[in-house]
C-alpha positions in Angstrom: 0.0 0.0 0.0 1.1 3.8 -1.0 1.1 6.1 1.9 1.1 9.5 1.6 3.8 11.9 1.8 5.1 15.2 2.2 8.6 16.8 0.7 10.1 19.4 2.6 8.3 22.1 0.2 5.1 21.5 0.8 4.8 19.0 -1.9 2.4 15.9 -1.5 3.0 12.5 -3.1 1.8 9.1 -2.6 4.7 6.5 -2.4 5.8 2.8 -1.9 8.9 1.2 -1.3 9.8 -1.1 -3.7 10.3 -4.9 -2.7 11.9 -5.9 -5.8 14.1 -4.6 -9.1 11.5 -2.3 -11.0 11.2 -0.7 -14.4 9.2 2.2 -14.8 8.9 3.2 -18.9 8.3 6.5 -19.5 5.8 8.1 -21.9 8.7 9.9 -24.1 10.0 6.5 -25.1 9.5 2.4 -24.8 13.3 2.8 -24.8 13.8 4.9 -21.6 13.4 3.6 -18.2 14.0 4.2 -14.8 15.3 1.5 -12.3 15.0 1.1 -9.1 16.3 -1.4 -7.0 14.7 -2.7 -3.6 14.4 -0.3 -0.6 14.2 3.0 -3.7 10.7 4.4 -3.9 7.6 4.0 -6.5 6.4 7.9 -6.7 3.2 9.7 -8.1 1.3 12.6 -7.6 -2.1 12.7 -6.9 -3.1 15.1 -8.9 -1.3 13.3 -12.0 -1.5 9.4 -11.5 0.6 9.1 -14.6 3.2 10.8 -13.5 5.5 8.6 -11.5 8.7 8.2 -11.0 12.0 6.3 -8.8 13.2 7.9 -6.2 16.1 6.8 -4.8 16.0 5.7 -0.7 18.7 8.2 0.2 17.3 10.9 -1.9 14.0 10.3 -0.7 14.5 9.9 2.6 16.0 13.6 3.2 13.4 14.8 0.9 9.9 13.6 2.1 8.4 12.6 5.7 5.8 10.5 6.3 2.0 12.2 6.5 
């Protein structure tokens, strides 16, 4: 389950760690993808379900707190 969280500017998101290696294809290409490894974060906006991304933990973790 996503939970909800906050980035230090104000910014909401809903995110979920990732238990596994992941691709995520983006909509400019079926060529380019992001990959994240386990513990790195599945990331979307509300507001923009399509708009996802990886995160990783390190970067996440001094970015966003928990809602």
């Amino acid at each position: 389950m996503a939970k909800t969280c906050i980035s230090r500017k104000e910014e909401i998101v809903k995110a979920k760690i990732l238990e596994q290696k992941t691709k995520l294809f983006t909509k400019k290409s079926e060529d380019d993808y992001l990959v994240g490894n386990v513990g790195d974060y599945l990331v979307m906006r509300p507001e923009n379900p399509q708009d996802m991304n990886i995160i990783k933990k390190e970067l996440f973790e001094s970015y966003y707190v928990s809602k």
